[in-house]
C-alpha positions as CSV (number, residue, x, y, z in Angstrom):
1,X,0.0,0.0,0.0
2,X,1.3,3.4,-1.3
3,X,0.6,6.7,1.2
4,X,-1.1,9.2,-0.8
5,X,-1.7,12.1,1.4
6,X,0.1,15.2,1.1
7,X,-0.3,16.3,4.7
8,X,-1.3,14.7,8.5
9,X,-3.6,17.0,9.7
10,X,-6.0,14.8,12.0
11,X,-6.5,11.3,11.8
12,X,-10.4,11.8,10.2
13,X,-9.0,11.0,6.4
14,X,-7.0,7.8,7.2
15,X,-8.6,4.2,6.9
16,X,-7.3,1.6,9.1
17,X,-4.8,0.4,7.1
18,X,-3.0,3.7,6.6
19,X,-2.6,3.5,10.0
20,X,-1.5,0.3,10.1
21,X,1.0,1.3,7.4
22,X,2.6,4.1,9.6
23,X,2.9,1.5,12.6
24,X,4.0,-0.9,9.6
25,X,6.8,1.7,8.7
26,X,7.8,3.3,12.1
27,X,8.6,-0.4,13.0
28,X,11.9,-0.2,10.8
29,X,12.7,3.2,12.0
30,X,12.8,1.8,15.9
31,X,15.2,-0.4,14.8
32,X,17.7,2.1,13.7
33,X,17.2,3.8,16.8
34,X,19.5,1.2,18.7
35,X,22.2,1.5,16.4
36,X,25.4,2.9,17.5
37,X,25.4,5.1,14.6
38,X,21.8,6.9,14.2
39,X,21.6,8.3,11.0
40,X,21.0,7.4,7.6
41,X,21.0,9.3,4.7
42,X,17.4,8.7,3.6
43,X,16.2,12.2,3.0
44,X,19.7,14.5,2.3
45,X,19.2,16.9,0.8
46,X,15.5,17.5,1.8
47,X,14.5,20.5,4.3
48,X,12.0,20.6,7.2
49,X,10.5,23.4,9.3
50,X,9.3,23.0,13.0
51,X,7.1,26.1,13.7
52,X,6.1,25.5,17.5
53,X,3.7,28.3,18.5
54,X,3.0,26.8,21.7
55,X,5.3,25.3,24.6
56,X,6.9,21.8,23.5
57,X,9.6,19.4,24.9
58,X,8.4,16.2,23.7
59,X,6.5,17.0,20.4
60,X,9.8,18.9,19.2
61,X,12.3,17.6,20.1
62,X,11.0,14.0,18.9
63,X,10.2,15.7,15.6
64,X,13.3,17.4,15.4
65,X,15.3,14.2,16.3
66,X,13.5,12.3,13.6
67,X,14.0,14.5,11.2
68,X,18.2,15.0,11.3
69,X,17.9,11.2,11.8
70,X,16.7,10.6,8.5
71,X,19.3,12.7,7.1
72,X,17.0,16.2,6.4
73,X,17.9,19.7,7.5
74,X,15.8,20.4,10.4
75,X,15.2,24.6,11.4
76,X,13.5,25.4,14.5
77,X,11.2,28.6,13.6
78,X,11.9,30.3,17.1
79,X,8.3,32.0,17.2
80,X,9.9,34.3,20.4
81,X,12.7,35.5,18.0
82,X,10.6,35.7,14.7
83,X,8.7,38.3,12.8
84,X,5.1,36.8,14.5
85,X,6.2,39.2,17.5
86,X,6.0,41.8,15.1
87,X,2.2,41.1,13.8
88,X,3.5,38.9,10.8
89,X,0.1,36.9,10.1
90,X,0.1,33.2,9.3
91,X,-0.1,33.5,5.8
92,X,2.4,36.0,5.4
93,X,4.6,32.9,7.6
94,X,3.3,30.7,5.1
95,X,4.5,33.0,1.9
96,X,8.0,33.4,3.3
97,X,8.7,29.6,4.2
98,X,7.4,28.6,0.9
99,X,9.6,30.9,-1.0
100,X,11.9,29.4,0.6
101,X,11.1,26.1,-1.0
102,X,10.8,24.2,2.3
103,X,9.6,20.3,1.6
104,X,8.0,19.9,4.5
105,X,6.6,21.5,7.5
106,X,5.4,21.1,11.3
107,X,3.6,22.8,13.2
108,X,2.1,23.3,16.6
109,X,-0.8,26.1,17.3
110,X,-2.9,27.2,20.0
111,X,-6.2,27.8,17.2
112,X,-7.8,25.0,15.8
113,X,-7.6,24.5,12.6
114,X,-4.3,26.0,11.7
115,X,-2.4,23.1,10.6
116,X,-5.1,23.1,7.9
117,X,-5.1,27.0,6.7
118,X,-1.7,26.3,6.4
119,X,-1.9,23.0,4.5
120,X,-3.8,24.7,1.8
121,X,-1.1,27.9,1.1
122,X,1.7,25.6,1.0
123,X,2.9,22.8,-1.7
124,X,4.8,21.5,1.2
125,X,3.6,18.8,3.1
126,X,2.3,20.0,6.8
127,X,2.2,18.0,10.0
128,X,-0.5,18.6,12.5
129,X,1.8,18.6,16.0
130,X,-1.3,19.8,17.5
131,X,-3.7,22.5,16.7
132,X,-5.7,23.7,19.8
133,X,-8.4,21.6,21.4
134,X,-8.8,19.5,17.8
135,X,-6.1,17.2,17.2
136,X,-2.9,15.6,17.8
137,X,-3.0,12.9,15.1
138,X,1.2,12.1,15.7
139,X,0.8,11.5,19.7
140,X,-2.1,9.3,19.0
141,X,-0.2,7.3,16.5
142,X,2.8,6.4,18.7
143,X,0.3,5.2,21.3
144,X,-1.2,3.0,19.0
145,X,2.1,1.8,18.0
146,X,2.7,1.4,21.8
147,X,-0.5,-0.6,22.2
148,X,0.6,-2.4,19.0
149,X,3.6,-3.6,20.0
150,X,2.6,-4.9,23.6
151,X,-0.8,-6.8,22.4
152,X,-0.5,-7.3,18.5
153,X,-4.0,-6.4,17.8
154,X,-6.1,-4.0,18.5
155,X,-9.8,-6.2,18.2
156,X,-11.1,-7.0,21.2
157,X,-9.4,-4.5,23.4
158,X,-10.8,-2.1,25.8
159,X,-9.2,1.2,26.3
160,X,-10.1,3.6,29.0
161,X,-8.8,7.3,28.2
162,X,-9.1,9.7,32.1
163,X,-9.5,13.4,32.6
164,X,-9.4,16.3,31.3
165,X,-11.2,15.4,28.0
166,X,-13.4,18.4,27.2
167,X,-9.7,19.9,26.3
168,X,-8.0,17.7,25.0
169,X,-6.9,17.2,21.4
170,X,-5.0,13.9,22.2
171,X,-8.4,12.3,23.6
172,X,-10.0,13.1,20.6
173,X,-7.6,11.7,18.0
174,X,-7.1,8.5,19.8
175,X,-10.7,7.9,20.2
176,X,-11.1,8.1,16.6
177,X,-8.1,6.4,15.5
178,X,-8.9,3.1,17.9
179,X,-12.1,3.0,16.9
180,X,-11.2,2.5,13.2
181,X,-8.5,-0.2,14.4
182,X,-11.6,-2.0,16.5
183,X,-10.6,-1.4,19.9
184,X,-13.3,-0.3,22.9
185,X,-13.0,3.2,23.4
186,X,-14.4,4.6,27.0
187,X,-14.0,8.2,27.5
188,X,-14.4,8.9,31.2
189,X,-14.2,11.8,33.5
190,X,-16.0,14.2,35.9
191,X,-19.3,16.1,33.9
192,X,-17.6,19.5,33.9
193,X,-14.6,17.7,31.7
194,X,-16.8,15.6,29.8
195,X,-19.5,17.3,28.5
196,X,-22.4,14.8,26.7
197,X,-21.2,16.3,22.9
198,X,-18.2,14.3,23.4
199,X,-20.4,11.2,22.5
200,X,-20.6,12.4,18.6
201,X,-16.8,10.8,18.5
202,X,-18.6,7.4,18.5
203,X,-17.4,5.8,21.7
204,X,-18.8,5.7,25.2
205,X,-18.3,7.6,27.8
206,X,-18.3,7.6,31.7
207,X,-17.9,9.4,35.1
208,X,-17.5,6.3,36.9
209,X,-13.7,5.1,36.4
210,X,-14.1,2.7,39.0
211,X,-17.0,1.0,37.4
212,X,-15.0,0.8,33.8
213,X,-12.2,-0.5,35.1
214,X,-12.9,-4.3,34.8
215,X,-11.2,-5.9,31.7
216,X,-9.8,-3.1,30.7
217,X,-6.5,-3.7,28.6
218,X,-5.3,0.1,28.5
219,X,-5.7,2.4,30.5
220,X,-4.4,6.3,29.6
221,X,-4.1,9.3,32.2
222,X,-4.5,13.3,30.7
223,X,-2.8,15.5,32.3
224,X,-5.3,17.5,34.1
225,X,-4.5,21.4,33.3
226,X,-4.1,23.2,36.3
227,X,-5.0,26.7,34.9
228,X,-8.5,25.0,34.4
229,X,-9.2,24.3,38.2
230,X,-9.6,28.7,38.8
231,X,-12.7,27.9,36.8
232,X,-14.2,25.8,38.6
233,X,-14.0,23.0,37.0
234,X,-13.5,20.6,40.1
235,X,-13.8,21.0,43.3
236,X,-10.0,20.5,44.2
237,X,-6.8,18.1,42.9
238,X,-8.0,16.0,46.3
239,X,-11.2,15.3,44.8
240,X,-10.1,14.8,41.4
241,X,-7.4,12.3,42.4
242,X,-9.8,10.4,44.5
243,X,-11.8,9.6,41.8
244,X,-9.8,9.6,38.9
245,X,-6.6,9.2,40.0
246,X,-4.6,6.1,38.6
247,X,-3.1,4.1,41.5
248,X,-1.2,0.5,41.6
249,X,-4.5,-0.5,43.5
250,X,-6.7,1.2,41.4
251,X,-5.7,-0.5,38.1
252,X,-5.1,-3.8,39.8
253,X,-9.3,-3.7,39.6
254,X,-9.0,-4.8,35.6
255,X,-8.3,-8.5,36.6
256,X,-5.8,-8.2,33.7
257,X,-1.8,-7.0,33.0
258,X,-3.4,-3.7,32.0
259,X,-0.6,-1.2,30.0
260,X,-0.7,2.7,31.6
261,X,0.3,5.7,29.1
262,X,0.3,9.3,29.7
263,X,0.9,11.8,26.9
264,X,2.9,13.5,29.3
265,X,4.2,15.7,30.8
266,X,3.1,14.5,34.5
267,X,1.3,16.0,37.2
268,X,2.6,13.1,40.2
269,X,0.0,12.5,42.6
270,X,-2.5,14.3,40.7
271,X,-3.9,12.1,37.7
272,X,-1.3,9.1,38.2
273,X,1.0,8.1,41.4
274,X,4.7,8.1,41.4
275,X,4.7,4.3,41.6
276,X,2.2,3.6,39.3
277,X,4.1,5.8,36.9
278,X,7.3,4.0,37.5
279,X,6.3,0.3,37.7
280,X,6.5,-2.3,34.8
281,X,2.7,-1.6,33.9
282,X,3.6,1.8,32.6
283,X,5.0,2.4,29.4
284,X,5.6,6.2,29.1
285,X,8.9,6.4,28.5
286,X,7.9,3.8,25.8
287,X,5.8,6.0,24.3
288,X,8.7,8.4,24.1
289,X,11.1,6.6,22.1
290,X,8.1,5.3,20.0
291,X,7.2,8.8,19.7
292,X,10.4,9.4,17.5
293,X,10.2,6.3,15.3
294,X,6.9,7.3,14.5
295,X,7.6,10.4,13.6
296,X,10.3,9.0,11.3
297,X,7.9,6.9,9.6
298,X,5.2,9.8,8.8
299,X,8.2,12.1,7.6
300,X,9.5,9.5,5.6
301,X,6.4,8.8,4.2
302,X,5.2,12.2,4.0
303,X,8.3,13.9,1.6
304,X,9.9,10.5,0.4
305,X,13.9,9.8,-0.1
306,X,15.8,8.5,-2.7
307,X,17.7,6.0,-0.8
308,X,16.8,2.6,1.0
309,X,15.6,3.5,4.5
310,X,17.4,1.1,5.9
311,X,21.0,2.5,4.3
């Protein structure tokens, strides 16, 4: 199967087994992650843009590692040191990195729906790295690759994603993505988080973890965003962590050798414990070094190379 998409934008326009043929393709890129030499020369010559309007250690830096991996020149667009500060709109951003005949871009905004706009002014590909409250197709992919890699298969599965999910964008594109791969997706949280719209994804959804928990294969913490609780939210982080918090005890409850992610980054005590987090069950720092051979995989496949990827 051939990709045939210019951009990644969300994961709405991909079938099953385009997903499967990122997970498919990242697969090869883990492996040259354990070389003692990572780098191949896949994509010389080719250039990439990270344009991070919003706050980013994983997301980047993952895309950015990827990316010189492969071989292409990676720029970090320094938004705090760029013309943006002086009122320079999105499209005029748009004009100047495509006259500069950039193959392919990333980007990261706090508005919905600018990965798109930009998409459309550019003949270089664009990656979603998250766009607001709508999507983050790339973090949902290297979960599903996670997932993929401890169970084989996604039918059958059931997969409990806790918290803040009125907010967030990586809920919303794994809840579409595991639905197309056949998994049970349960969306749970208090009401003020998980308003009754959320249903129009296509999965269920809950304000009783406790009562979800049983048989569950996967279970994945949000991080709860603390500059939501001076709305009102939630009561307090007490009440929240009592119950929705993911504990050793509390996940013990499935009856099975459930997986824990987290999109990171962390807030300890709060949405997950310390232990929990650090026990064999959890595979977040899985999901970081996942997060870069996936990233490899959609770049490759995104802007192409001349040369074997496994040179």
């Amino acid at each position: 199967m051939r990709w045939r998409h210019k951009d990644l934008l969300d994961l709405d326009n991909l079938s099953a087994q385009e997903i499967e043929l990122v997970l498919q393709s990242a697969l090869s890129m883990k492996e040259v992650l354990f070389r003692p030499i990572k780098k191949l020369p896949t994509l010389r010559g080719k250039s990439i843009a990270l344009m991070f309007y919003e706050n980013s250690t994983r997301t980047r830096t993952s895309f950015e590692t990827a990316g010189k991996i492969l071989g292409a020149d990676v720029t970090n667009f320094s938004v705090a040191q760029s013309s943006v500060n002086k009122g320079e709109s999105l499209l005029d951003t748009a004009k100047t990195l495509q006259a500069m005949n950039i193959d392919l871009v990333i980007i990261r905004h706090a508005c919905s729906g600018a990965s798109e706009f930009l998409a459309k002014q550019l003949k270089a590909g664009v990656i979603n790295g998250g766009d607001g409250q709508h999507a983050h197709p790339t973090q949902a992919l290297l979960d599903f690759f996670t997932m993929k890699d401890r169970w084989g298969e996604f039918k059958g599965k059931k997969v409990l994603i806790v918290g803040d999910i009125l907010h967030s964008r990586v809920a919303r594109s794994n809840a579409l993505g595991l639905k197309k791969l056949g998994a049970e997706v349960v969306l749970i949280g208090p009401p003020t988080l998980l308003p009754p719209e959320m249903g129009y994804l296509g999965v269920r959804t809950s304000f009783d973890l406790d009562s979800e928990l049983p048989g569950a294969d996967a279970v994945m913490a949000l991080r709860l965003q603390m500059e939501r609780q001076q709305s009102g939210l939630f009561p307090s982080l007490r009440e929240y962590n009592r119950l929705y918090g993911l504990t050793r005890e509390r996940i013990a409850r499935t009856g099975k050798d459930t997986i824990v992610l987290h999109p990171g980054p962390l807030n300890r005590g709060v949405e997950i414990s310390s232990d929990l987090a650090d026990s064999v069950q959890s595979v977040i720092e899985e999901q970081v070094t996942n997060g870069v051979a996936v990233r490899m995989a959609l770049i490759y496949l995104l802007i192409g190379g001349t040369s074997n990827v496994m040179a």
